[in-house]
C-alpha positions as a printed NumPy array, in Angstrom:
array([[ 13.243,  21.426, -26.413],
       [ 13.162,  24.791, -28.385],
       [ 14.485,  25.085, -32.136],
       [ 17.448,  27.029, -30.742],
       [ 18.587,  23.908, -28.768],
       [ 17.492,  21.163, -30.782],
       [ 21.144,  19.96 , -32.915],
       [ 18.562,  18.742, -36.08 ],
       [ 17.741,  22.013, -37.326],
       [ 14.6  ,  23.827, -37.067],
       [ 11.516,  21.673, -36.896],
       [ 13.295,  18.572, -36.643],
       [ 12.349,  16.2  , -34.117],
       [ 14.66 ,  14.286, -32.002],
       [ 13.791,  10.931, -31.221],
       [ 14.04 ,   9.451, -27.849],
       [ 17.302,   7.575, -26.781],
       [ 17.313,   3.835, -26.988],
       [ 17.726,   2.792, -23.227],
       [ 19.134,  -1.11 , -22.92 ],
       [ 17.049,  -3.312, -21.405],
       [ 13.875,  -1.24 , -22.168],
       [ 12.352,  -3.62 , -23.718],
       [ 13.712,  -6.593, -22.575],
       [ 16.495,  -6.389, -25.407],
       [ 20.495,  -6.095, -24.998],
       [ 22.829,  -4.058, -26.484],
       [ 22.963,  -6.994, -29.734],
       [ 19.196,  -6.388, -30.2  ],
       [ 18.69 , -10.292, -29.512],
       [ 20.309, -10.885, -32.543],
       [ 23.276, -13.125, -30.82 ],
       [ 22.066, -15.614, -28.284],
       [ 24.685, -15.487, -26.036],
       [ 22.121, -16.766, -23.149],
       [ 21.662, -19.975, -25.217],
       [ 25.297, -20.484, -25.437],
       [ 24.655, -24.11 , -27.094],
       [ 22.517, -22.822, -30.058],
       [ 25.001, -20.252, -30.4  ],
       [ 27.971, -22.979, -30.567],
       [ 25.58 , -25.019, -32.914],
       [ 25.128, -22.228, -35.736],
       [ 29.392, -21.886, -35.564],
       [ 29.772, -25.549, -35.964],
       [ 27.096, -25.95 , -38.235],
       [ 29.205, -23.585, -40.418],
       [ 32.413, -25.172, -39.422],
       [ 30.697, -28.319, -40.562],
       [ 31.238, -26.935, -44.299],
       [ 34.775, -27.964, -43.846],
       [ 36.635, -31.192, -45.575],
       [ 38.419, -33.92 , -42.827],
       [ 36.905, -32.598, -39.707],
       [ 33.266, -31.517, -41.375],
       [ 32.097, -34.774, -40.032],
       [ 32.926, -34.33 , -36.101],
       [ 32.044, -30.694, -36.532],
       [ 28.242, -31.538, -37.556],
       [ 27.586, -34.218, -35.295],
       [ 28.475, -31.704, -32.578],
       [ 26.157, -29.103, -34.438],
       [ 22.974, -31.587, -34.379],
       [ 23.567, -32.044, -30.67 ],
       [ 24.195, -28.938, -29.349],
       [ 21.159, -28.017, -31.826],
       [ 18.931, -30.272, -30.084],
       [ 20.253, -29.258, -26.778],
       [ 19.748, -25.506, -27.722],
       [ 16.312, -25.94 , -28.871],
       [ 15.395, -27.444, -25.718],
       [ 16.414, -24.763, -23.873],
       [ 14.587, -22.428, -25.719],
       [ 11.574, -24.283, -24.586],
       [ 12.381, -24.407, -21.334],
       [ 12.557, -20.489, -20.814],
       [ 10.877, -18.607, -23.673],
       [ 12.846, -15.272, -22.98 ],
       [ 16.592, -16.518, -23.821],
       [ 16.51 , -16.794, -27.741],
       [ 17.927, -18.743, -30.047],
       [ 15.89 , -20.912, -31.624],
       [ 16.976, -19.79 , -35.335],
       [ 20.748, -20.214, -34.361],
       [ 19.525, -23.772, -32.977],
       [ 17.665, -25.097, -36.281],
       [ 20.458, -23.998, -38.447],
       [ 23.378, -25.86 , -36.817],
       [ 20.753, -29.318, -36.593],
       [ 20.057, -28.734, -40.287],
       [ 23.694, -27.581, -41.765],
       [ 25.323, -30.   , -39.236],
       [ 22.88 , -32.781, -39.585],
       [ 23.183, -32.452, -43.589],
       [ 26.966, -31.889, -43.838],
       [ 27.815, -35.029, -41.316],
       [ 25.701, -37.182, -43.966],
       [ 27.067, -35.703, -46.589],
       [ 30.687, -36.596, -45.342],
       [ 29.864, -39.735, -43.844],
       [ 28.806, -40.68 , -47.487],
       [ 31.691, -39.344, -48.935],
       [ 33.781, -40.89 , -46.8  ],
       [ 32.334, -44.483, -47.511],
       [ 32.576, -43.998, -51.029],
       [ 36.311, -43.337, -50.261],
       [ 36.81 , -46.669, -48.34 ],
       [ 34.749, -48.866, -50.843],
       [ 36.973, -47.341, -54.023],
       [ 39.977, -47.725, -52.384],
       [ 39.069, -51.522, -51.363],
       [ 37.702, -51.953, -54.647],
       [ 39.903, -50.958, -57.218]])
């Protein structure tokens, strides 16, 4: 390409075009895992999990669909996901003991007192 046509400027150089699926990627960079649709669903209810009354049901569906992520991953190496996967077992896991606690501390001061 000659100065003249180049849009840059003068000796600029134009880098080549990203083509999808050049390297293997997608148009999210593998960023979202939308092959590994349950560690996808277990990093939004892992988050969800942060939430009072249904927290609970929300993280034990996190730490499943975790697992079940995970194991995918292993299965076939090229769909991703594995970060999306650990984070709803760990936030969902945590946050469903947190509010199972919570929630028997509830029940034993209200038979208590």
């Amino acid at each position: 390409m000659s100065d003249n046509q180049n849009p840059y400027g003068p000796g600029l150089e134009v880098s080549p075009q990203f083509v999808p699926g050049q390297d293997g990627g997608d148009k999210t960079g593998g960023i979202i895992p939308y092959k590994n649709m349950p560690a996808l669903l277990a990093y939004y209810l892992g988050l969800g999990s942060l939430l009072p009354f249904i927290g609970f049901f929300l993280g034990v569906a996190a730490f499943i669909l975790g697992v079940i992520g995970l194991r995918n991953r292993a299965k076939n190496p090229v769909i991703k996901g594995s970060v999306h996967a650990w984070i709803g077992i760990l936030l969902g896991g945590l946050m469903a003991v947190v509010w199972a606690v919570l929630l028997g501390v509830v029940v034993v001061a209200i038979t208590v007192g």
